[in-house]
C-alpha positions in Angstrom: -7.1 -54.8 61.9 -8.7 -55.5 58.9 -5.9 -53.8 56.6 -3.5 -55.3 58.2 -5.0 -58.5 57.4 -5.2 -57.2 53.5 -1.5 -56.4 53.6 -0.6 -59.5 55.1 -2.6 -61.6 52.7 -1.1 -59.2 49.5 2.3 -59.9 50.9 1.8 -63.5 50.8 0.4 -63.5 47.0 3.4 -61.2 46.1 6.1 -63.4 48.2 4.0 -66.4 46.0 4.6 -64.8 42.6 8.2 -64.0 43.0 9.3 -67.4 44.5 7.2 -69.2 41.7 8.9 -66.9 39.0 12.2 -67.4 41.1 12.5 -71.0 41.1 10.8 -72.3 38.0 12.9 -69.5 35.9 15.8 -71.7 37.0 14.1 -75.0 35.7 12.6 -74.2 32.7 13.5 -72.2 29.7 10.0 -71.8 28.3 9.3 -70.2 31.8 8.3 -66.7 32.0 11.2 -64.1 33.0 9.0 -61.3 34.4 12.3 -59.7 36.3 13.8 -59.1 33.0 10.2 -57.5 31.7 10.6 -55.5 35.1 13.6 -54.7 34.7 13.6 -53.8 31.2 10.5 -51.6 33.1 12.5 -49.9 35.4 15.4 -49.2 33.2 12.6 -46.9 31.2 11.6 -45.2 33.8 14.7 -43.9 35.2 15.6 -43.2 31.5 12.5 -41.0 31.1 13.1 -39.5 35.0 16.7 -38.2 33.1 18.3 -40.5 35.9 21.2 -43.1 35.2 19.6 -46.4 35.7 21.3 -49.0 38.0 22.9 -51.9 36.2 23.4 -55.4 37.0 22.3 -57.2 40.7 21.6 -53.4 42.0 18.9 -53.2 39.3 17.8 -56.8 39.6 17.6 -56.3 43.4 15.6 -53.0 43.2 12.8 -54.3 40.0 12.4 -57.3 43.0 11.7 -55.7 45.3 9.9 -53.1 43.6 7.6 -56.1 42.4 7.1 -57.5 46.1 6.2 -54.2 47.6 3.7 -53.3 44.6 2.1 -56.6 44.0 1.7 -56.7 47.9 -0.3 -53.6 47.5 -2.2 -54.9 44.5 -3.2 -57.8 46.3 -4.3 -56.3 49.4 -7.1 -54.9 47.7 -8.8 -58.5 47.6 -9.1 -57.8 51.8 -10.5 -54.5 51.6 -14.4 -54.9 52.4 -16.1 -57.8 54.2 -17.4 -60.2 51.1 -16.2 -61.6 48.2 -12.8 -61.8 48.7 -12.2 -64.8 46.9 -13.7 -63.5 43.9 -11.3 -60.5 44.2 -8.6 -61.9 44.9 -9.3 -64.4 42.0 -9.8 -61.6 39.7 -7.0 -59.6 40.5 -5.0 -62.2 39.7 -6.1 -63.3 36.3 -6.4 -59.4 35.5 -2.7 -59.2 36.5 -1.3 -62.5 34.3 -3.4 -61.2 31.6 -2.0 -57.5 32.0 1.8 -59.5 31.6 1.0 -61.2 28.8 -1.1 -58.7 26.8 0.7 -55.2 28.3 4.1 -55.7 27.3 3.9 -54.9 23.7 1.8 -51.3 23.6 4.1 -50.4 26.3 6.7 -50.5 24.1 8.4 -53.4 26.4 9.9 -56.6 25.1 7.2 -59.0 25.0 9.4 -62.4 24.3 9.3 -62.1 28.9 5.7 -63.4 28.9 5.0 -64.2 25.5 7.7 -66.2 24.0 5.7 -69.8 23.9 1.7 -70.7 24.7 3.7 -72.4 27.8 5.2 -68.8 28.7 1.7 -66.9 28.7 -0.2 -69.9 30.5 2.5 -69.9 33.0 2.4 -66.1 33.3 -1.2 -65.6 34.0 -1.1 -69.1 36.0 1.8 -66.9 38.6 -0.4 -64.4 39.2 -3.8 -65.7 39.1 -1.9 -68.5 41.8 -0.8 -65.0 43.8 -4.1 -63.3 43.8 -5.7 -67.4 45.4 -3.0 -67.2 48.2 -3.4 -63.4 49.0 -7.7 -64.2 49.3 -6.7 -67.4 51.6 -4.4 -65.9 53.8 -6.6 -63.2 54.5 -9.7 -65.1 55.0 -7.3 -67.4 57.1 -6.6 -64.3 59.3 -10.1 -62.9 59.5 -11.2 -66.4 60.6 -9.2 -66.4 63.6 -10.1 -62.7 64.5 -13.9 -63.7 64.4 -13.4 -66.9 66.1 -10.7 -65.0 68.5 -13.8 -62.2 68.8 -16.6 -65.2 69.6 -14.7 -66.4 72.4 -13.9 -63.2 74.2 -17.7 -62.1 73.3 -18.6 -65.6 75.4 -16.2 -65.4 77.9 -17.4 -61.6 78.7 -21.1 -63.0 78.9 -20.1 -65.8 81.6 -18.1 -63.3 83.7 -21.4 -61.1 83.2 -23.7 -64.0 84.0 -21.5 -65.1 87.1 -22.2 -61.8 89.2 
């Protein structure tokens, strides 16, 4: 049940990164465009693969959901074991927005995505670091009510028990 949990929670950081990215891409133009980075990404690696890349909202549709499926899995990890998982979660997060702002460039990517403005890489590392919080909450949320969902069925056992 506990995996579940973590992949819940990762879901929930993922679904938070791409709905910040989403709508604040639409209101700001200093605001960090991490689905062009990914798909600028993607368009590599079918290139390498020797496979004609998808162009226009097929390749925008596939880098987003290739994002929400991956950062759910990256941000699962914060669940797995039974302590800490703020501190993972935490961490994962800041690792990731640092990875976008600092990875771009030796991977041969455009690094304008994340690094165009100070506002750009603040906001980039703030996404993900704000992913990697709601992934450790959910998950902690849902462990919560399994223990508390575990307490009660461990008291009501005992007064069944006590009764004969």
């Amino acid at each position: 049940m506990k995996v579940l949990h973590a992949l819940i929670g990762g879901l929930a950081g993922a679904c938070a990164v791409t709905v910040l990215h989403q709508v604040i891409k639409k209101k700001d133009e200093e605001a960090p465009r991490m689905d062009l980075l990914g798909m600028e990404s993607l368009t590599k690696l079918f290139d390498k693969a020797g496979v004609k890349p998808p162009e226009g909202d097929q390749l925008y549709y596939l880098t987003l959901g290739g994002d929400i499926v991956s950062n759910t899995i990256y941000y699962s990890v914060a669940g797995l074991g039974d302590k800490k998982t703020w501190l993972k979660g935490s961490a994962l997060g800041l690792a990731a927005g640092l990875g976008a702002v600092f990875l771009p460039k030796p991977l041969g990517l455009n690094e304008k995505h994340s690094n165009r403005t100070k506002q750009t890489q603040l906001l980039s590392v703030l996404y993900y670091f704000t992913g990697g919080v709601i992934s450790s909450a959910v998950i902690k949320l849902l462990d919560g009510k399994q223990q508390k969902d575990a307490v009660s069925l461990k008291s009501v056992t005992n007064k069944i028990k006590q009764a004969f």
